[in-house]
DRENDREN-924338 format. One record per residue (C-alpha): residue in one letter; y, z, x. Coordinates in steps of 0.05 Angstrom, whole numbers, plus 5000, padded with zeros to 4 digits. Each point is the difference from the previous one (the first is absolute). Layout:
AYZX
...
***
This chain:
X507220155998
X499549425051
X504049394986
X494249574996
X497050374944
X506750084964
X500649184998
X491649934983
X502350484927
X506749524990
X495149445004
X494750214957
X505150124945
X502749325003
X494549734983
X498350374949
X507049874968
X498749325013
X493450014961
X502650334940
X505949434988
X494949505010
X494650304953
X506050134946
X501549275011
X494449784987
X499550494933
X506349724976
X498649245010
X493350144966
X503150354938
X504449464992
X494449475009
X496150454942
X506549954950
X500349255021
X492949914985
X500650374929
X506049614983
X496049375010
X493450214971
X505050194926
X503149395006
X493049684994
X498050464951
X504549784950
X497749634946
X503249354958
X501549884926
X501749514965
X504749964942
X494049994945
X497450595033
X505350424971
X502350164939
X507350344976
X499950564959
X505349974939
X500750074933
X495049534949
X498450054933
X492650234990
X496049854941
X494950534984
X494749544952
X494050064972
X494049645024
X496949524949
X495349484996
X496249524956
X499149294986
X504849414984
X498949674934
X503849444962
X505450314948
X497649494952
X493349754993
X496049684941
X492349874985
X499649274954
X494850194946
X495649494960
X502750174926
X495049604965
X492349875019
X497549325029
X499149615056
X505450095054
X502849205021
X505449845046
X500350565047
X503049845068
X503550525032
X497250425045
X502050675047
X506949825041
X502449544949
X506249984972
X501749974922
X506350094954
X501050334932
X497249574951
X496149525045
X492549754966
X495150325039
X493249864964
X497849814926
X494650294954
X496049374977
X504449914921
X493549744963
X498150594962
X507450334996
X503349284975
X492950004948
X503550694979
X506349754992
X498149324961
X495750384952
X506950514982
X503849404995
X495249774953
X499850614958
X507450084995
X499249324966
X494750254960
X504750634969
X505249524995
X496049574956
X498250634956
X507850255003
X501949314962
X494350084954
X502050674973
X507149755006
X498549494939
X495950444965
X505050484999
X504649454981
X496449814941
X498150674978
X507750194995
X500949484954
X494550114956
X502050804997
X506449724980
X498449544946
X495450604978
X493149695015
X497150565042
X501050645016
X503750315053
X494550325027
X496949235024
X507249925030
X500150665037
X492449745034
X502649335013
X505850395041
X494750525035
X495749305019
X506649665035
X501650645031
X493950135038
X500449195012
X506050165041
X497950575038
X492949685018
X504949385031
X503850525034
X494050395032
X497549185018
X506949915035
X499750615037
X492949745025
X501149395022
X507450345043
X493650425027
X496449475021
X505649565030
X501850635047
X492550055012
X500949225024
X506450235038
X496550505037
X494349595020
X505749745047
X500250585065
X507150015024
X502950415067
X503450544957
X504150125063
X501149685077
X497250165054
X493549945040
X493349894977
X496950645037
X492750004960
X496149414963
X495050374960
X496049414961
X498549305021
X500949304955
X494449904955
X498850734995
X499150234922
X504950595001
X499750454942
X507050334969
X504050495047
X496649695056
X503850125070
X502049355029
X505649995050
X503650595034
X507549775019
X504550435035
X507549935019
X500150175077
X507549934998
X500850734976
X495850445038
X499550804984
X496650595037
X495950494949
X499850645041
X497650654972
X504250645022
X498150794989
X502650374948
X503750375044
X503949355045
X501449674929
X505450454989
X504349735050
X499149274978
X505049594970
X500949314985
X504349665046
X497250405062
X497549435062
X493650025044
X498649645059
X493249714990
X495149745059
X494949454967
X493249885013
X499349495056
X506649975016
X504150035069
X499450795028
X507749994997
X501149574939
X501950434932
X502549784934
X505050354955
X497950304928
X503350284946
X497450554939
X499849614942
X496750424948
X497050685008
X494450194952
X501650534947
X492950265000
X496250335054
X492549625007
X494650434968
X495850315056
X503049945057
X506750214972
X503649535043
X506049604971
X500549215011
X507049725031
X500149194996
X505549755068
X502149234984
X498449725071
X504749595029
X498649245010
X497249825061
X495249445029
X492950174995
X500950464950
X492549944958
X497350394939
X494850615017
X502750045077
X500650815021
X506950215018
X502350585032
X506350385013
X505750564979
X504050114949
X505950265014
X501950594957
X506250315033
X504249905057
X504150385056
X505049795052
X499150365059
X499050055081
X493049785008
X495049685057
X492549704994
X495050484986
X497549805070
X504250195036
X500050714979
X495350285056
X496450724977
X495750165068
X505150475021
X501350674953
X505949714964
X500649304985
X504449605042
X502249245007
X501449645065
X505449855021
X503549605050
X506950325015
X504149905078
X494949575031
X492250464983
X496250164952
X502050644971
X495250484945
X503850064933
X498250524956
X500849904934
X498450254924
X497649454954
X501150014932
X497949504942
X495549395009
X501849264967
X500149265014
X505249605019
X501949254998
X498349675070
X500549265014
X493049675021
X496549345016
X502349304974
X506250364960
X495650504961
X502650684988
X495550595010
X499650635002
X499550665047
X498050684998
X506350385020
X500850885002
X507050305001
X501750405052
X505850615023
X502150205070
X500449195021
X505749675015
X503149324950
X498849445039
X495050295065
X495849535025
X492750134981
X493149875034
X495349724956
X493350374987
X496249335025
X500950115068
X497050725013
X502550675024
X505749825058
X501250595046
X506650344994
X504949765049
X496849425018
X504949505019
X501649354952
X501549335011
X500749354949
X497749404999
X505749505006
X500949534952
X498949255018
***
C-alpha cells in the first residue's frame, strides 16, 4: 500500500470518530434538555388547594333519619264564639293583634238577654210571694187540725200547696242564674293569649249563637304535624330530634325539634300514623309555614366523608386523596349513609350527607367532590394563609 493512501484511510476515520462524539453530544445535551423541559412543564401542571378544598376523613357520629315534612301550627289556639244571639258591639281587634287571657274582646248588645234576666228575677219574686202564702195557710191549718176544726186531709193539701210553692221558687231561681250567665256571656273574653290570627264578623253584625268570631293562636309554642308510614312509625319515639329547614328561610338556616306525642292510631285510608315535633323557638317562626327536614332515628360513630366526595366513574369506588405532595386514587368500600352536624352561616348548625367508608386512612386529607375528577399524581400545592 503506498503511504499516501495509508494516511488518506487514518484520516477518513478520524473524522468519522469525530462525528460520532459530536452527534452523541448533541443526543445527550438534548435528552437532558427533554427531562429539563418535562420537569418544568409538571411543575406547571400542578394544581393549588386551598384548605376548604379538603376535607379529613375520621370518625363522626351519623344520624340515619327519616325524612318528614308538614306545616307549623300554634300548640294552642282558640276560636272566640258568640254564646248568645244579637248584635255584635265593641269589636276592635283585628289579625296581628295581641290579647291576654281574659281580656274583653267584643259584647253582644244585653237588651234582650238583661229583658231575660229581669223577667226571672221577677218570677222568683212571684214564687216567693206564693211560698209565704202557703206558708200561713199551712200555718193556720195546723192549728185548726189541732184544735179539731178540720180534717187532716185540708192540712195534708195545705202542705202539698207550700211544697210545690217551694219548688216553683226553686225552678224561678235556677232561671234567673240562667239568665245572669246568659248576660255574662254576652261579654266575649280572650279565653287564652296570643295573636289575633282571623276576625271572622265585623261590629254591628247580628251574629247568631255558636257564631265564629275570632281565631287566636299562641305562636310561642310552635309544633310540626307530620304523617309517617306504617312501616317508619315503628322506629319513633318521643324524645327523638329533627333538624327542620322552614319555608322561606336562609338555605343553611335549620331549627331543632323534638317528638312530642306520637298518635296511637294509624289515619284511616292512607294508613299513615301522625307524629306531632314541638319546634324549637325561633324568630319568624309563623302558623301554616311548610317545614322540612329529618328525624333522626338512630345513630353510629364511625369513619366517614361527604357523600361527594365518594367518586363511582371508575369500577370500584374511590375517594381522592392528597397524600406526599399529588393527588392519589383511593379505593374504598362505603358502607351506611347519615347526616351529621356541620357548622354553617351566621352560627347556624346544619347538616351533611356523610357515607362510611373501609380501606381509608383516620385522618387522610380528602378532595372534596366540588372540584371534579383530579388526575392521579398530579402534583398539590396550598394556598397560604394570609
Amino acid at each position: 500500500m503506498k503511504p499516501w493512501t495509508k494516511w488518506a484511510t487514518v484520516a477518513v476515520v478520524a473524522v468519522v470518530l469525530a462525528g460520532g462524539i459530536a452527534r452523541a453530544v448533541q443526543t445527550r445535551q438534548q435528552q437532558q434538555a427533554a427531562v429539563a423541559a418535562a420537569a418544568v412543564a409538571k411543575l406547571a401542571n400542578a394544581i393549588e388547594l386551598a384548605r376548604s378544598d379538603m376535607v379529613l376523613a375520621q370518625t363522626r357520629t351519623l344520624v340515619q333519619g327519616l325524612p318528614i315534612s308538614g306545616a307549623l301550627k300554634a300548640a294552642d289556639s282558640a276560636v272566640v264564639k258568640a254564646r248568645v244571639a244579637g248584635e255584635l258591639q265593641g269589636l276592635a281587634v283585628r289579625e296581628g293583634d295581641s290579647v291576654q287571657a281574659g281580656q274583653v274582646l267584643a259584647r253582644i248588645a244585653p237588651t234582650e238577654v238583661q229583658a231575660r234576666l229581669q223577667q226571672a228575677v221577677e218570677q222568683a219574686g212571684a214564687a216567693q210571694a206564693q211560698i209565704d202564702i202557703a206558708q200561713r195557710q199551712f200555718a193556720n191549718n195546723q192549728a185548726l187540725v189541732d184544735q179539731g176544726f178540720i180534717s187532716k186531709t185540708a192540712l195534708d193539701a195545705s202542705q202539698a200547696t207550700l211544697n210545690a210553692a217551694q219548688s216553683t221558687h226553686r225552678a224561678a231561681l235556677a232561671a234567673a242564674a240562667v239568665a245572669r250567665q246568659t248576660v255574662a256571656d254576652a261579654v266575649l273574653r280572650a279565653p287564652i293569649s296570643g295573636v289575633v290570627s282571623q276576625r271572622l264578623a265585623q261590629p254591628g253584625e247580628r251574629v247568631a249563637l255558636d257564631t265564629r268570631v275570632l281565631e287566636i293562636v299562641d305562636i310561642r309554642r310552635m309544633e310540626l304535624e307530620a304523617s309517617v308510614s306504617a312501616a317508619d312509625a315503628v322506629a319513633l319515639r318521643v324524645g327523638q330530634t329533627a333538624q327542620l329547614h322552614i319555608e322561606g328561610s336562609a338555605s343553611d338556616a335549620q331549627i331543632t325539634a323534638t317528638v312530642a306525642r306520637i298518635n296511637p292510631s294509624t289515619q284511616a285510608g292512607s294508613r299513615s300514623v301522625l307524629v306531632y315535633l314541638a319546634v324549637a323557638p325561633a324568630p319568624g317562626l309563623r302558623q301554616g309555614l311548610f317545614a322540612e327536614g329529618t328525624l333522626g332515628t338512630a345513630q353510629v360513630a364511625t369513619l366517614a366523608v361527604p357523600v361527594s366526595a365518594l367518586r363511582t366513574d371508575k369500577p370500584l369506588p374511590y375517594v381522592q386523596v392528597v397524600a406526599n405532595g399529588k393527588v392519589v386514587h383511593q379505593t374504598v368500600v362505603p358502607g351506611l349513609r347519615g347526616q351529621t352536624m356541620v357548622p354553617g352561616l351566621h352560627g347556624q348548625v346544619g347538616t351533611e350527607a356523610m357515607v362510611a367508608v373501609t380501606g381509608l386512612a383516620d385522618g387522610a386529607q380528602v378532595v372534596q367532590g366540588s372540584l371534579g375528577t383530579l388526575a392521579e399524581g398530579t402534583p398539590v400545592t396550598f394556598t397560604k394563609a394570609r
